[in-house]
ZAFI-283389 format. One record per residue (C-alpha): residue number from 1; x, y, z. Coordinates in steps of 0.05 Angstrom, whole numbers, plus 5000, padded with zeros to 4 digits. Each point is the difference from the previous one (the first is absolute). Example, Ala and Ser with C-alpha at 12.3 -4.5 7.8 and 13.67 -1.06 7.14 Angstrom:
<drenbas>
1 | 5246 | 4910 | 5156
2 | 5027 | 5069 | 4987
</drenbas>
This chain:
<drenbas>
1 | 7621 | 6601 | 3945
2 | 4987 | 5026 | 4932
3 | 4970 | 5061 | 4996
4 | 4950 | 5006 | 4943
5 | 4987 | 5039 | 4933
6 | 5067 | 4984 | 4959
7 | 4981 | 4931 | 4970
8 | 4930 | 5025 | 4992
9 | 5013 | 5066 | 4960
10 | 5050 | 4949 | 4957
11 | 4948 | 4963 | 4986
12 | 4964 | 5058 | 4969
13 | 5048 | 5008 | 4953
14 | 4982 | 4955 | 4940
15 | 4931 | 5023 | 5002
16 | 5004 | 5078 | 5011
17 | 5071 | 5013 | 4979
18 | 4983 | 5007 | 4929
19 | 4941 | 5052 | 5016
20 | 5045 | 5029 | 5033
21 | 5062 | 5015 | 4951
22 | 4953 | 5004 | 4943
23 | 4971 | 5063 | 5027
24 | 5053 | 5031 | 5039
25 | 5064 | 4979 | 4951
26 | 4969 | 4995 | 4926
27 | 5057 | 5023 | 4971
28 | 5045 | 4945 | 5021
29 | 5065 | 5046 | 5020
30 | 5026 | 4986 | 5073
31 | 4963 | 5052 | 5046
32 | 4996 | 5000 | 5075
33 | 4936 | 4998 | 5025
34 | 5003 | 5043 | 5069
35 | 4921 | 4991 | 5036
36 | 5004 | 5050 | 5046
37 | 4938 | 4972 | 5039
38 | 5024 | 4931 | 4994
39 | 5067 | 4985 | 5039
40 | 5023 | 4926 | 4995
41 | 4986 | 4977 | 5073
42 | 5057 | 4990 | 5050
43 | 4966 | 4944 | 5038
44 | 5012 | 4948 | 4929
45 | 5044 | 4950 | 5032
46 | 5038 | 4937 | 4958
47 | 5018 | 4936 | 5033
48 | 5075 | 4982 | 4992
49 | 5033 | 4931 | 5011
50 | 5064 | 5013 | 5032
51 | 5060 | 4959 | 4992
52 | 4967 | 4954 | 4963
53 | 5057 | 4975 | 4966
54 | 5024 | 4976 | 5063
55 | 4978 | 4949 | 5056
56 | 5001 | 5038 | 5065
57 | 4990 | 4965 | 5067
58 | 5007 | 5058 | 5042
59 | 4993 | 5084 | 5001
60 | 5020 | 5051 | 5048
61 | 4942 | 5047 | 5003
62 | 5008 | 5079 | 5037
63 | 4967 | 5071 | 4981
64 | 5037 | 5059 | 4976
65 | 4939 | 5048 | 4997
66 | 4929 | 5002 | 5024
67 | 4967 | 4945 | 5047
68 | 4988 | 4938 | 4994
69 | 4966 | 4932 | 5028
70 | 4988 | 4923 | 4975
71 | 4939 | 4967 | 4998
72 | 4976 | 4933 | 4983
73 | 4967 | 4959 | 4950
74 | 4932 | 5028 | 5023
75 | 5022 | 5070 | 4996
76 | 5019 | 5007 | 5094
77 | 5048 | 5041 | 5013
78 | 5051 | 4956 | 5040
79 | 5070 | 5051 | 5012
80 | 5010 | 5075 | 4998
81 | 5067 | 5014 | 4976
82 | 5044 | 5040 | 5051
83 | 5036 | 5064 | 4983
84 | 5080 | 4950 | 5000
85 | 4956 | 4935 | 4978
86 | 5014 | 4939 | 4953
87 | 4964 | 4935 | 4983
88 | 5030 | 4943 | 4978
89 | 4953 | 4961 | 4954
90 | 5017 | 4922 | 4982
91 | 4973 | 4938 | 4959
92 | 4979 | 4931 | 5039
93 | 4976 | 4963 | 4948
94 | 4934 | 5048 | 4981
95 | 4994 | 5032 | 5063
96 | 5039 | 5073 | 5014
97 | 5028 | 5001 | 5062
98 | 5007 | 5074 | 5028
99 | 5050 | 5031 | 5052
100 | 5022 | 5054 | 5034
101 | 5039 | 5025 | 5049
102 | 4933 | 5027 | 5038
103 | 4970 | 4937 | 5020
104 | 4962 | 4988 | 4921
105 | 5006 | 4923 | 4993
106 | 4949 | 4976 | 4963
107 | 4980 | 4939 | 4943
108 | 4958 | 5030 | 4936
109 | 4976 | 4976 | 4940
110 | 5007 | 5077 | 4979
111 | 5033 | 5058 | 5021
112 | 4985 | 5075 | 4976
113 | 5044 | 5059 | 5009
114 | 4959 | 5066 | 4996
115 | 5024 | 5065 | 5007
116 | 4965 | 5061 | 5016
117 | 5016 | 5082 | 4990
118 | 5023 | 5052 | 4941
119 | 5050 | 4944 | 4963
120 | 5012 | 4944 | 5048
121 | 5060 | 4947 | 4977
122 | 5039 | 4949 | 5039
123 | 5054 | 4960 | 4983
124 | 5018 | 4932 | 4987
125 | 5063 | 4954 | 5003
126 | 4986 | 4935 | 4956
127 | 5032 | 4938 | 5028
128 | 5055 | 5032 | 5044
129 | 5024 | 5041 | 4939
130 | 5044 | 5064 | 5019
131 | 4955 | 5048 | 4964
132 | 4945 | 5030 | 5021
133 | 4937 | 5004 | 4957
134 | 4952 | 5060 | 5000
135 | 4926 | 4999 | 4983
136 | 4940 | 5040 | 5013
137 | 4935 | 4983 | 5027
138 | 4987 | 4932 | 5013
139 | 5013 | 4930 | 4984
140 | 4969 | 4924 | 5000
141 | 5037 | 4953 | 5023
142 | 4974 | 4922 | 4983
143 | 5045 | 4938 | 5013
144 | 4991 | 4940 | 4946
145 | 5049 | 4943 | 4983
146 | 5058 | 5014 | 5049
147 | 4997 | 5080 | 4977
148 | 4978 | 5064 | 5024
149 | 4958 | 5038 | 4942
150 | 5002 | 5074 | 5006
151 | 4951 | 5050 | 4970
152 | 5004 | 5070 | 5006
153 | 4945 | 5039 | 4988
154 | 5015 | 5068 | 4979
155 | 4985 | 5067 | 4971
156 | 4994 | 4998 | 4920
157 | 5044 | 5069 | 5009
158 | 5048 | 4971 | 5047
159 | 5010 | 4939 | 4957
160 | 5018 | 5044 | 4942
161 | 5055 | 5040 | 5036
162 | 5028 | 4940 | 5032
163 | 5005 | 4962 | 4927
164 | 5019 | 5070 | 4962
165 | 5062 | 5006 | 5053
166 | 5025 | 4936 | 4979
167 | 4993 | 4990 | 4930
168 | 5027 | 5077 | 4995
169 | 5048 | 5007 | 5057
170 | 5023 | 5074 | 5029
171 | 5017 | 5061 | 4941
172 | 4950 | 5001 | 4956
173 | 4966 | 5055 | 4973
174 | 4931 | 5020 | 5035
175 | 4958 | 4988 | 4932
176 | 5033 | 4936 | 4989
177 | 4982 | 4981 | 5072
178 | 4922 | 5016 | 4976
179 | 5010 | 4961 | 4944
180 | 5028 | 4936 | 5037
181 | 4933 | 5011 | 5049
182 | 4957 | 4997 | 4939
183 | 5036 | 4934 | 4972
184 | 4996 | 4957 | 5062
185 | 4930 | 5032 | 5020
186 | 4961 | 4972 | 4938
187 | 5044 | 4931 | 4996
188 | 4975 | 4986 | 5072
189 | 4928 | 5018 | 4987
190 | 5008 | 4965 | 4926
191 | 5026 | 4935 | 5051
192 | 4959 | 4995 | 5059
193 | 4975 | 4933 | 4981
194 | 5069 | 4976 | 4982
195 | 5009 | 4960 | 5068
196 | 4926 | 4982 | 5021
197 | 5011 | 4935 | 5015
198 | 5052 | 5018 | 5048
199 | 4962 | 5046 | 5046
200 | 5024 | 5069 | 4971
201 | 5013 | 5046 | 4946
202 | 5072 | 5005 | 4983
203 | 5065 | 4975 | 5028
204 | 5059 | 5036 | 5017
205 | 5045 | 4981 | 4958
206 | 5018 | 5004 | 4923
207 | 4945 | 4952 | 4983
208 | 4960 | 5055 | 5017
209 | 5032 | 5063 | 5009
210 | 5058 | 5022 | 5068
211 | 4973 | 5013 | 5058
212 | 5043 | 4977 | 5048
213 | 5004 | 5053 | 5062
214 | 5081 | 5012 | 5000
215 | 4988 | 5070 | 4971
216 | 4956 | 5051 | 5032
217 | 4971 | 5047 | 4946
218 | 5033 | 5068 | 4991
219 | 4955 | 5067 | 5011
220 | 5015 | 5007 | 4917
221 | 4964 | 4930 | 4992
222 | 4944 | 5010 | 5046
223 | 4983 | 5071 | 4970
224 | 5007 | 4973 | 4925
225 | 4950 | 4943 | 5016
226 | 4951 | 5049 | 5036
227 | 5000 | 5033 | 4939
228 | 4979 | 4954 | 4950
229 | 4957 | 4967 | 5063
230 | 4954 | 4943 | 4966
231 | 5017 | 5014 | 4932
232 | 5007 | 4948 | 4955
233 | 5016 | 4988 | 4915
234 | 4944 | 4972 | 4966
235 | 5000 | 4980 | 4924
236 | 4960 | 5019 | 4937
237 | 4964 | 4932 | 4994
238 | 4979 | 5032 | 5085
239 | 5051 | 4945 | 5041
240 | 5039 | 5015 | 5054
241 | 5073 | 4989 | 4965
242 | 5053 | 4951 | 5003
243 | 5049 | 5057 | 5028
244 | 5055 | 4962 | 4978
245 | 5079 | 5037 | 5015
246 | 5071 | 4981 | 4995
247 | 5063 | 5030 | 5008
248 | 5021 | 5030 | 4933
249 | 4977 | 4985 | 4932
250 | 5066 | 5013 | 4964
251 | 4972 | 5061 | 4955
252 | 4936 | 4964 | 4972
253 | 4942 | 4962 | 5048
254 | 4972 | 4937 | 4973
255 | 4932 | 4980 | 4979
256 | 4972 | 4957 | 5052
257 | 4982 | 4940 | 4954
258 | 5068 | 4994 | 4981
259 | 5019 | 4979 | 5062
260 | 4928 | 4976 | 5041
261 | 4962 | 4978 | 4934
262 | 4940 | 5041 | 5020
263 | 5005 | 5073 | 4962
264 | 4967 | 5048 | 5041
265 | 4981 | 5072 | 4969
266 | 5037 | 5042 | 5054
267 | 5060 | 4960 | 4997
268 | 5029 | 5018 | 4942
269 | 5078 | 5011 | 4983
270 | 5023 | 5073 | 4996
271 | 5066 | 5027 | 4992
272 | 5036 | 5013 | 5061
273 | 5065 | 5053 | 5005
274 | 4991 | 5026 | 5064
275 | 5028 | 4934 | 5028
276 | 5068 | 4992 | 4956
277 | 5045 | 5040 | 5060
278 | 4972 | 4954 | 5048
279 | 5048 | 4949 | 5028
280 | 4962 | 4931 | 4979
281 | 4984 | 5036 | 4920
282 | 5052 | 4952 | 4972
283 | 5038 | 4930 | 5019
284 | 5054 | 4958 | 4970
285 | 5002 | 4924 | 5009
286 | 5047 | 4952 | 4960
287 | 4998 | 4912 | 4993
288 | 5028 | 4956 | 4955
289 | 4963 | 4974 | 4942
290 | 4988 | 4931 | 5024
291 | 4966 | 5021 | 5063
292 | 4949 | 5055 | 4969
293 | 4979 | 4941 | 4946
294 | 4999 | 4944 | 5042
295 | 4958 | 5047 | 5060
296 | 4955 | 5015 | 4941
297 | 4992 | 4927 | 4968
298 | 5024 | 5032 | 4927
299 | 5015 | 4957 | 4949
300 | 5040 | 5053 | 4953
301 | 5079 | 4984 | 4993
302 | 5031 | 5074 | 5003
303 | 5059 | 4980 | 5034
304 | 5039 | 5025 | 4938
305 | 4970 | 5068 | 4987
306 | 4993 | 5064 | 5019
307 | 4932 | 5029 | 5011
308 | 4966 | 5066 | 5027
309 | 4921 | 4997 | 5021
310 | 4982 | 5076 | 5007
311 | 4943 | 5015 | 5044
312 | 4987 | 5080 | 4996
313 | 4926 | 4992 | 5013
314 | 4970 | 4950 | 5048
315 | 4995 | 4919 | 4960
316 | 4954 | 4962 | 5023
317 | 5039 | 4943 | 4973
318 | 5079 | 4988 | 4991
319 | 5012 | 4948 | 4936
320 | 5065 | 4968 | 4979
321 | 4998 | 4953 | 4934
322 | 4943 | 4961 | 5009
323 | 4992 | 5006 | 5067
324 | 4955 | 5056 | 5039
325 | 4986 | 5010 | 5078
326 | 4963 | 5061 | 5038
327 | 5050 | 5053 | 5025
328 | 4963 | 4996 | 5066
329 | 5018 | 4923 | 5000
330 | 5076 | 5018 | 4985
331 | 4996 | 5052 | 5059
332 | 4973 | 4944 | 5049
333 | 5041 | 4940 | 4985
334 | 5063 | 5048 | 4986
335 | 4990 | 5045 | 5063
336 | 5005 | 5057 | 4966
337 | 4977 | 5067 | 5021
338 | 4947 | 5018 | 4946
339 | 4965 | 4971 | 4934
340 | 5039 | 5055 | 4959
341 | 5067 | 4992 | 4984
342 | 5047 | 4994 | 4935
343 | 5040 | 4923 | 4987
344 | 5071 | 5006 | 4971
345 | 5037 | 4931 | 4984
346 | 5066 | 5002 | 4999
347 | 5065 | 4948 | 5000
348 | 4945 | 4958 | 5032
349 | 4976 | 5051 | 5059
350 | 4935 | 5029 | 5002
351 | 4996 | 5071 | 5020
352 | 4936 | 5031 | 5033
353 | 4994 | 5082 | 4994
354 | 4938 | 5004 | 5038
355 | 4943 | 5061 | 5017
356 | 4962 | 5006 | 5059
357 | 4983 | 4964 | 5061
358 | 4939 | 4954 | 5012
359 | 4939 | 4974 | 4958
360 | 4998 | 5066 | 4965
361 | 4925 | 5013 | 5009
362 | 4961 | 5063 | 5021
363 | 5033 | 5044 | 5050
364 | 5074 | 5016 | 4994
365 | 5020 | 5008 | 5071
366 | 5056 | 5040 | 4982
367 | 4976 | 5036 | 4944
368 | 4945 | 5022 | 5042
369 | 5046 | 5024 | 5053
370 | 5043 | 5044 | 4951
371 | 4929 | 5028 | 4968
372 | 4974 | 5021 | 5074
373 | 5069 | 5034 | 5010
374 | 4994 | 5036 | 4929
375 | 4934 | 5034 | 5023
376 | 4944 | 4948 | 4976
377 | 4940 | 4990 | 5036
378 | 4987 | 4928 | 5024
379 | 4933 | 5000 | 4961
380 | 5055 | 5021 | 4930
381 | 5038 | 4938 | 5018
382 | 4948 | 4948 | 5012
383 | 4972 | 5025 | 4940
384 | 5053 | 4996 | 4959
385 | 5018 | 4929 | 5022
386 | 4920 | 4964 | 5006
387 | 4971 | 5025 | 4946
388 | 4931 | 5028 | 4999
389 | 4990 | 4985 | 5073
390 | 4953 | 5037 | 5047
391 | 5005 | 5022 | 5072
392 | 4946 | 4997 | 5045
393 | 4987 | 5003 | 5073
394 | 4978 | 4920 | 5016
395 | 4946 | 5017 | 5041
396 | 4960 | 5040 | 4950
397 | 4973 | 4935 | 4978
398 | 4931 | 4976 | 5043
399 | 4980 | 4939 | 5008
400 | 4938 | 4988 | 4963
401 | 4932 | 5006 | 5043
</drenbas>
């Protein structure tokens, strides 16, 4: 079912990539690279494992556009979907067993739904669930230890709307929308290997990146990712980035060793004010002394005293006496918002006045959004948060003869 090209101009990249950027983008600021004869193909496609965090035993399969037919293992054609159809697909042990209303009743070891037309889709109902699921094109459908596996093969393009409506949701600004596309373009090409051994490319869930068919793309979502169609961020040492995001970095973005270990030359931490009106740019959380040592295994007796730990630019580490533990450490077995936060101690309460939302490197979701709405270009804002990145067109790169 997989069309291809995609995996084989990615594996181009390590090779020709640095040809490439060396020649086109020697002087290392972020520049978009528009190849007028070279358009990045709409036939890529990109294998996702759906509800794969889940064990489902059964589906509810029907088209909403374009038309449609199932075929076997060996590739026959065994139903044409009617006009007011719907096949019920179930698990037997490994074996899918297929119904429908117009006589289909049939035993496979494999089942393929394949649509046909302009932008076929269909829709799916997981295990009796009351929602309805929309995808396009087509998906695999494989049954192994009491579960169904679905893959759907899709689009590159489609994939990136679908993934851009749900990590943004509905009111952004167009440019922001463009620079969401972007984002989730290159981590999906940067990740195509990441579930191999599973029989597809990504899942659909946060492991990944959302894709999960409740929301259909807006007309603002599909235009923004037409226009930045197969463009992807590539670094100065010429790799496709880690296009790492979160939710709002507080006023100041954090160096991505501070909180990964690995430092990586476009993730670096820049100051941030075009987030501080946003909702999540600051946090208060309170607990009493015993509770923040003992969660922290601290040795240090401060019952008795009155402290303040000041934190105006991001700490890698937070120390107290002798004692010393990462701030991303603190965040996770605190449940805190962010790494980047001021400590007060007081009559034996500790006081959080915390910045930002999330791991705090690259993007700033919401700083972003308030730069597209101040007039910025989404080229501007990913280069003012990944620094000395490129853009580039993926399919520029050739595989080598």
């Amino acid at each position: 079912m997989r069309k291809e090209g995609l995996w084989d101009v990615v594996i181009a990249v390590k090779n020709s990539l640095k040809r490439l950027v060396d020649s086109t983008f020697g002087s290392g600021i972020l520049l978009v690279c528009m190849l007028n004869a070279i358009q990045f193909s709409g036939h890529a496609q990109i294998r996702v494992g759906l509800q794969t965090d889940q064990t489902i035993t059964n589906v509810l399969i029907s088209p909403t556009e374009g038309a449609y037919v199932l075929t076997n293992a060996t590739g026959d054609t065994i139903y044409r979907f009617r006009s007011d159809d719907a096949v019920s697909v179930s698990i037997n042990g490994n074996n899918i067993i297929a119904k429908s209303a117009y006589g289909l009743n049939d035993t496979l070891s494999a089942l393929y739904v394949l649509g046909s037309g302009n932008r076929p889709s269909f829709k799916m109902r997981p295990n009796s669930d009351m929602k309805d699921r929309v995808y396009y094109e087509s998906v695999e459908i494989k049954g192994s230890n009491g579960r169904l596996n679905l893959i759907n093969a899709v689009n590159m393009e489609r994939y990136v709307s679908r993934v851009v409506q749900s990590e943004v949701g509905y009111g952004a600004a167009d440019e922001y929308y463009k620079i969401q596309s972007i984002i989730c373009r290159t981590y999906a090409i940067r990740n195509l290997e990441r579930h191999a051994l599973d029989g597809f490319d990504v899942c659909d869930h946060q492991h990944c990146q959302v894709y999960s068919g409740l929301k259909t793309p807006t007309e603002e979502v599909v235009k923004a990712t037409a226009a930045t169609a197969g463009l992807v961020m590539v670094s100065k040492e010429n790799d496709l980035v880690l296009s790492a995001f979160h939710a709002n970095c507080g006023g100041q973005t954090a160096n991505s060793e501070d909180v990964w270990k690995e430092s990586r030359s476009y993730l670096r931490s820049v100051k941030d004010t075009f987030c501080l009106k946003s909702r999540s740019a600051t946090w208060e959380k309170q607990m009493p002394l015993s509770e923040f040592v003992t969660q922290l295994g601290f040795t240090s007796s401060t019952a008795d005293s009155t402290w303040v730990w000041k934190h105006e630019d991001r700490k890698r580490h937070f120390s107290l006496n002798t004692d010393s533990v990462e701030t991303t450490v603190m965040r996770r077995m605190l449940s805190l918002r962010s790494s980047f936060f001021d400590v007060v101690l007081n009559d034996g309460t500790i006081s959080f006045a915390g910045k930002g939302y999330g791991h705090g490197v690259g993007l700033c979701q919401q700083g972003a959004m308030e730069m597209a709405q101040s007039g910025y270009t989404y080229s501007q804002i990913l280069g003012y948060y990944y620094k000395g990145v490129s853009l580039i067109p993926i399919n520029s790169l050739q595989p080598n003869k």
